[in-house]
VOKOLDREN-704801 format. One record per residue: residue in three letters; z, y, x of N, C-alpha, C in turn. Coordinates in steps of 0.2 Angstrom, whole numbers, padded with zeros to 4 digits, always signed. Atoms other than C-alpha are relative to their C-alpha. Last residue first. Layout:
residues N
ALAZYXZYXZYX ...
END
This chain:
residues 154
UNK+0001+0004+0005-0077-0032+0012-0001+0004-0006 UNK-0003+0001+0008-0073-0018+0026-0005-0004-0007 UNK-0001+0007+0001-0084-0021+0041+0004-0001-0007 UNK+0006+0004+0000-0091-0001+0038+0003-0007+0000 UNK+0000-0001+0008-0072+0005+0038-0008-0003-0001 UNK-0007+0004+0002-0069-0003+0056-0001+0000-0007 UNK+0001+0009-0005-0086+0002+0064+0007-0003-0007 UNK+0006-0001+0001-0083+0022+0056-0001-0009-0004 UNK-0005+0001+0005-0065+0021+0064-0009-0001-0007 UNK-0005+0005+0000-0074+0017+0081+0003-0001-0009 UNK+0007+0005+0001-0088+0032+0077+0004-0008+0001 UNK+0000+0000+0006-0074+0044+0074-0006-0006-0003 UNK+0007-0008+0001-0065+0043+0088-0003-0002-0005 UNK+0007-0002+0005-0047+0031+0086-0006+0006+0003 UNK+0004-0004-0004-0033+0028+0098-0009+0000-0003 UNK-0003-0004-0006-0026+0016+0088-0005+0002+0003 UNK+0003+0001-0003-0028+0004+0072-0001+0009+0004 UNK+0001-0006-0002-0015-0002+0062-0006+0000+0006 UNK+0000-0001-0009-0016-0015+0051-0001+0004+0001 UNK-0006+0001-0004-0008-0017+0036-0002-0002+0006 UNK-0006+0002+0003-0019-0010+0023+0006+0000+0005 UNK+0006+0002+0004-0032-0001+0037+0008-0006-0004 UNK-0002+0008+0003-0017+0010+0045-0007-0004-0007 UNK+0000+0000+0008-0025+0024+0053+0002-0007-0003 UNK+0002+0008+0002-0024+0031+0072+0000+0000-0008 UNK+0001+0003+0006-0027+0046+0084+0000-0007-0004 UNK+0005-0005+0006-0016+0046+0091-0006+0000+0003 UNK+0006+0002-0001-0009+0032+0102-0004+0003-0004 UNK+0004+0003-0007+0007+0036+0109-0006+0001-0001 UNK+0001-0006-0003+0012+0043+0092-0004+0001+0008 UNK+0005+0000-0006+0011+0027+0085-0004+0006+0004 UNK-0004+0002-0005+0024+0029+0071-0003-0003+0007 UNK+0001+0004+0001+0014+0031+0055+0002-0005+0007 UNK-0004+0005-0004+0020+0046+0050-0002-0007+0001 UNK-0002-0003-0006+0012+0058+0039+0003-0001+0005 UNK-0008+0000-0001+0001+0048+0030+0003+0003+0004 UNK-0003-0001-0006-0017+0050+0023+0007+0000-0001 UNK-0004-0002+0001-0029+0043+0010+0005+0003+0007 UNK-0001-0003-0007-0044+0033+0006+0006+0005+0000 UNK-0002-0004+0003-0045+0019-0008+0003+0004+0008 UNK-0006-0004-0004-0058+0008-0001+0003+0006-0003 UNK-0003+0004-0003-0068-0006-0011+0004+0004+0005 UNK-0008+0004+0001-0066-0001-0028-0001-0002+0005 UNK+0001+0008-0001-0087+0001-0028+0007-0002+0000 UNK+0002+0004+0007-0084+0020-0034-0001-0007+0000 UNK+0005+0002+0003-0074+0024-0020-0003-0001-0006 UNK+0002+0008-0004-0055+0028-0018-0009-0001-0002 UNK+0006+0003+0006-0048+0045-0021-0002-0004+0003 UNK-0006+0000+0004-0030+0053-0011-0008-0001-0009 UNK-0006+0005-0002-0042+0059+0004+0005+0002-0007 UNK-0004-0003-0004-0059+0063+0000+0006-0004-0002 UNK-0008-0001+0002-0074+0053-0005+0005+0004+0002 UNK+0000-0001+0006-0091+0051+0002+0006+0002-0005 UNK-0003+0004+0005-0086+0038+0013-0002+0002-0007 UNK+0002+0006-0004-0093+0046+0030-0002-0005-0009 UNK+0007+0000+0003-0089+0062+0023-0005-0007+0001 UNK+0000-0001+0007-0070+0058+0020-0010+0001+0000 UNK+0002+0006+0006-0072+0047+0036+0000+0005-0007 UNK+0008+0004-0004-0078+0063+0047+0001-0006-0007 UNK+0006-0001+0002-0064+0073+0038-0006-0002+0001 UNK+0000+0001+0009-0050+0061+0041-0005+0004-0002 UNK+0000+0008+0001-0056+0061+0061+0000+0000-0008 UNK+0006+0000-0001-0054+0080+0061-0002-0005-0003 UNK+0003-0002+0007-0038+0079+0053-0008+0003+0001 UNK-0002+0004+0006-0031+0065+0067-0005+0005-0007 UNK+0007+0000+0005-0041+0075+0081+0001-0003-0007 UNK+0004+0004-0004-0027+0073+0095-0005-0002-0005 UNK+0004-0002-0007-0016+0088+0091-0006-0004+0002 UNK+0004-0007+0005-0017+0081+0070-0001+0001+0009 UNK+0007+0000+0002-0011+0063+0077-0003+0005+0000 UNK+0002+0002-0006+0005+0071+0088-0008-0003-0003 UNK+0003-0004-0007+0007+0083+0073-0001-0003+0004 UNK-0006-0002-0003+0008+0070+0059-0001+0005+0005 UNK+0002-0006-0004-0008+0067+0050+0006+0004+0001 UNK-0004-0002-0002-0010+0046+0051+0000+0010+0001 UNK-0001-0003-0006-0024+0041+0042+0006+0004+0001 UNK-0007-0003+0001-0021+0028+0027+0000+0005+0006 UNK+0001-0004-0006-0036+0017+0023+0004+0005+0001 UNK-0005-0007-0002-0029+0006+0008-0003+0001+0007 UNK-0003-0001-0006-0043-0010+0004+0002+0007+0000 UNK-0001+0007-0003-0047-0020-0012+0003+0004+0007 UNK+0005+0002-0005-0044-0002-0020+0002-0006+0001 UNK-0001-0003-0005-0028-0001-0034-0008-0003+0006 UNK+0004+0002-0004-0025-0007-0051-0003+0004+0006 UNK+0008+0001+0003-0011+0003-0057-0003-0005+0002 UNK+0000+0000+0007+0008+0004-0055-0006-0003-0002 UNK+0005-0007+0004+0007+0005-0034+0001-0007-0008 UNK+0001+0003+0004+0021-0002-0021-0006+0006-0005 UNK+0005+0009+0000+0021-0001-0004-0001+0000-0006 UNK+0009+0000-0002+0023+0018-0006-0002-0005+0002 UNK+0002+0001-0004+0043+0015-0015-0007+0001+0002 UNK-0004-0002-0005+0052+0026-0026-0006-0003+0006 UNK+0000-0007-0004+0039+0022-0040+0001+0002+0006 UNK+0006-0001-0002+0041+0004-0040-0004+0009+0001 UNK+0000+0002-0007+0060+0007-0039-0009-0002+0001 UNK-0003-0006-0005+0059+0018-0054-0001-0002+0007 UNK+0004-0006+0000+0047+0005-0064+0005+0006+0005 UNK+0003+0002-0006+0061-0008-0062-0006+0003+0004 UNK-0006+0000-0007+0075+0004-0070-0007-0004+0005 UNK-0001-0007-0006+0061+0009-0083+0002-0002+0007 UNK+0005+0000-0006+0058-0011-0087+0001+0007+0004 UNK+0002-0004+0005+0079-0010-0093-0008-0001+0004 UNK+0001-0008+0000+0088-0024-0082-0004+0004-0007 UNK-0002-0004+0004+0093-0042-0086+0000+0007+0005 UNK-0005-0002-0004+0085-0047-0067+0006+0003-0003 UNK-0001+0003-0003+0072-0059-0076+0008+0004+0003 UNK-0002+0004+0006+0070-0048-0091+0005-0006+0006 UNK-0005-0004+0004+0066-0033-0079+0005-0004-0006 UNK-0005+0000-0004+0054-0044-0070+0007+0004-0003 UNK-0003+0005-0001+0045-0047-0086+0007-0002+0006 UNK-0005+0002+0005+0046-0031-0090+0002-0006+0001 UNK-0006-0003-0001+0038-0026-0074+0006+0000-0005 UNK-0005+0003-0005+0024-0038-0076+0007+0006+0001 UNK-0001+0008+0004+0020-0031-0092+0003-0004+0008 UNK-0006+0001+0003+0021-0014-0084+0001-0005-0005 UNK+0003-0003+0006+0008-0017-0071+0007+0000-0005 UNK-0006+0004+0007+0015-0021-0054-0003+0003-0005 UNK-0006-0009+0003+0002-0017-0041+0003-0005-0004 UNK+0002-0008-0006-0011-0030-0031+0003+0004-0002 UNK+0004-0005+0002-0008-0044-0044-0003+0003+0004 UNK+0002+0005+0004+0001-0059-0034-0007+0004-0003 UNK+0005+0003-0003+0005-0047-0020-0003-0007-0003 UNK+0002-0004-0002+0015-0036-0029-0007-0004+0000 UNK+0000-0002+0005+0025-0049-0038-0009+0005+0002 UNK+0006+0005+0001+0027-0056-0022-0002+0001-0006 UNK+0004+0001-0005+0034-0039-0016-0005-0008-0004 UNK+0004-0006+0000+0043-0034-0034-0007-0002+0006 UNK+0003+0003+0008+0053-0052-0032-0006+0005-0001 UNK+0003+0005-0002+0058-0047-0014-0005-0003-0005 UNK+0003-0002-0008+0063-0030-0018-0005-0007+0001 UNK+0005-0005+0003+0074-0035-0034-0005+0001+0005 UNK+0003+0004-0002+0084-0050-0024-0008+0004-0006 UNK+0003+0003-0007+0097-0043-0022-0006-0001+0002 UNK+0004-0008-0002+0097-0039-0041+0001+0000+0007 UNK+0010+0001+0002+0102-0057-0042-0002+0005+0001 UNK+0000-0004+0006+0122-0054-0034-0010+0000-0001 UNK-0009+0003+0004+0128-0067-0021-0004+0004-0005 UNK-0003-0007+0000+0107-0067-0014+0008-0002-0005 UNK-0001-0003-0005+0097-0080-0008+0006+0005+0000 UNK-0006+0004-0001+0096-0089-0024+0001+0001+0007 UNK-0006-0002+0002+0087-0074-0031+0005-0005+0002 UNK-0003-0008-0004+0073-0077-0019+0008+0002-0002 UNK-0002+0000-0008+0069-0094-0022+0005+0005+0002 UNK-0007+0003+0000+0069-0087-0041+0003-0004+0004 UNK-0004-0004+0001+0055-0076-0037+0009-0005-0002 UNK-0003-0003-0006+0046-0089-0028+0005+0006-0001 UNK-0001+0005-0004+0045-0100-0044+0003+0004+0006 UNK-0006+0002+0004+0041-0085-0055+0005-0005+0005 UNK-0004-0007-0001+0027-0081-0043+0006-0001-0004 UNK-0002+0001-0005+0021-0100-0047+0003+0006+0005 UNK-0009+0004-0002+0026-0098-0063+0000-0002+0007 UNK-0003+0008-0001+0014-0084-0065+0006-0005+0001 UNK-0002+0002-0006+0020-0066-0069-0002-0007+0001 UNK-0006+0004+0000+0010-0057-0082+0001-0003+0007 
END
């Protein structure tokens, strides 16, 4: 469910906005980062909050890849496999951490603490290889660097 202290800031939000469904996006982020995903008890509650249907709120957490349904890894690892990454070892790289990890890409460990995965774009083309660890990113990667990075992972 949603706390009232996420209730709280979700209704900061709405009063930012001429029409409350403005304010669907903002609500879903703290929503997000309350839980770690939206589960569909929080999604109805938001769906009550925004008179909507919970599907309609469910749609927009589908649509978007910040947002996840389920309980989700403590940490998202994300390699970039765009062609300027891929030229400069990006899917070599994602095979090192996939054996590194034991897991392959688009499955999370058994200890829940990294869910591994790749993206096609991550906007750092200057700096391929690289891989977004949640929300950081991390550049010009080899494989013994990105290794370092996933080993300090909590």
């Amino acid at each position: 469910m949603i706390s009232s202290a996420t209730r709280a800031r979700i209704d900061a939000e709405i009063a930012k906005y001429p029409v409350k469904r403005g304010a669907l996006l903002p609500a879903l982020h703290h929503v997000h980062a309350e839980l770690g995903y939206v589960s569909h008890e929080s999604a109805a509650a938001i769906a009550d909050i925004f008179d909507l249907r919970p599907v309609e709120v469910m749609e927009v957490v589908s649509f978007y890849n910040m947002f996840f349904d389920t309980p989700q890894p403590r940490h998202h690892v994300r390699v970039c496999t765009n062609l300027p990454c891929s030229l400069r070892g990006a899917r070599t790289l994602l095979a090192q951490i996939e054996s590194h990890l034991g897991i392959e890409a688009g499955q999370a460990s058994s200890d829940g603490r990294i869910g591994l995965g790749h993206e096609e774009c991550l906007g750092a083309c200057a700096y391929a290889p690289m891989m977004r660890v949640n929300d950081r990113y991390h550049e010009d990667l080899d494989v013994e660097k990105a290794k370092r990075i996933l080993d300090s992972l909590e």
